[in-house]
N, C-alpha and C positions, 0 to 999 in steps of 0.2 A: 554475441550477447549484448542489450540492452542495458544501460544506465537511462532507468524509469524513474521520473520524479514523481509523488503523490501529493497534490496539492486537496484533497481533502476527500472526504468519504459519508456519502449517504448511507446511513445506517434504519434498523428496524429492530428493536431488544436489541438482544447481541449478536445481533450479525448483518454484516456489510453486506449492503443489494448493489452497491455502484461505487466506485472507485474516477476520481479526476484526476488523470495523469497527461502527462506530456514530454515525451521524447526533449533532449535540448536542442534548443533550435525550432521546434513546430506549436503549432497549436495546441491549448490543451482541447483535451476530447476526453469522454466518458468510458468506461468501461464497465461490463458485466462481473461481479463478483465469481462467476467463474472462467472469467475470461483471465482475471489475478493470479487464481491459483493455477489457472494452465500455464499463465508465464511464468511464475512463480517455479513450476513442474520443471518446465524447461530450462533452467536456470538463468534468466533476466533476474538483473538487480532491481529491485523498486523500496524507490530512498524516499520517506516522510520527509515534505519541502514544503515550506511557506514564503513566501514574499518572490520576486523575482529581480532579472539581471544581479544588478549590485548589492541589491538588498534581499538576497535570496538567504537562507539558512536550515542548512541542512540536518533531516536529525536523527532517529534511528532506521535501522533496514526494516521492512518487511519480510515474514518469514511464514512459510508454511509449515505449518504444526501437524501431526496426525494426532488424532485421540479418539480410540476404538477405532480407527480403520474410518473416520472421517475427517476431511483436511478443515483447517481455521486459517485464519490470517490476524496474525500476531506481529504485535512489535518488543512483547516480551518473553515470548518464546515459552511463555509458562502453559505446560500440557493440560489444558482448560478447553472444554468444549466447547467457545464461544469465540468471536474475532475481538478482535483488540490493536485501534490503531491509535498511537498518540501521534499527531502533529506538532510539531516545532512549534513555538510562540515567535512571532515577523518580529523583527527588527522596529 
């Protein structure tokens, strides 16, 4: 399993179309908002990160939510049918 940093998220109303993560150590690169929830599925971690090396600051997990039998992406776990990510404030 992966330790996913998410350094920020393209959103549309309430829900994430893209996801900017980066493995540590490699580039970041984009992802599919359902490319999240598959890893998400799969049990990879994916931790809200702002700033990097020394000045990085970590801050809550992402989490897949179900409501009605449709998955979100939440960082507050509240059963709401919309995504919901907060990012950390950088150093």
């Amino acid at each position: 399993m992966a330790d996913i940093e998410v350094h920020g998220a393209e959103t549309e109303g309430t829900t994430i179309r893209s996801l900017r993560v980066r493995f540590q150590g490699t580039a970041e690169r984009t992802i599919s908002r359902e490319t999240a929830l598959s890893w998400l599925a799969g049990g990879h971690s994916m931790i809200a990160t702002s700033g990097s090396g020394s000045h990085r600051t970590r801050g809550l997990a992402l989490e897949r939510v179900e409501v009605g039998g449709e998955a979100f992406i939440r960082t507050d776990t509240r059963l709401q049918a919309a995504d919901h990510v907060e990012l950390p404030g950088a150093h």
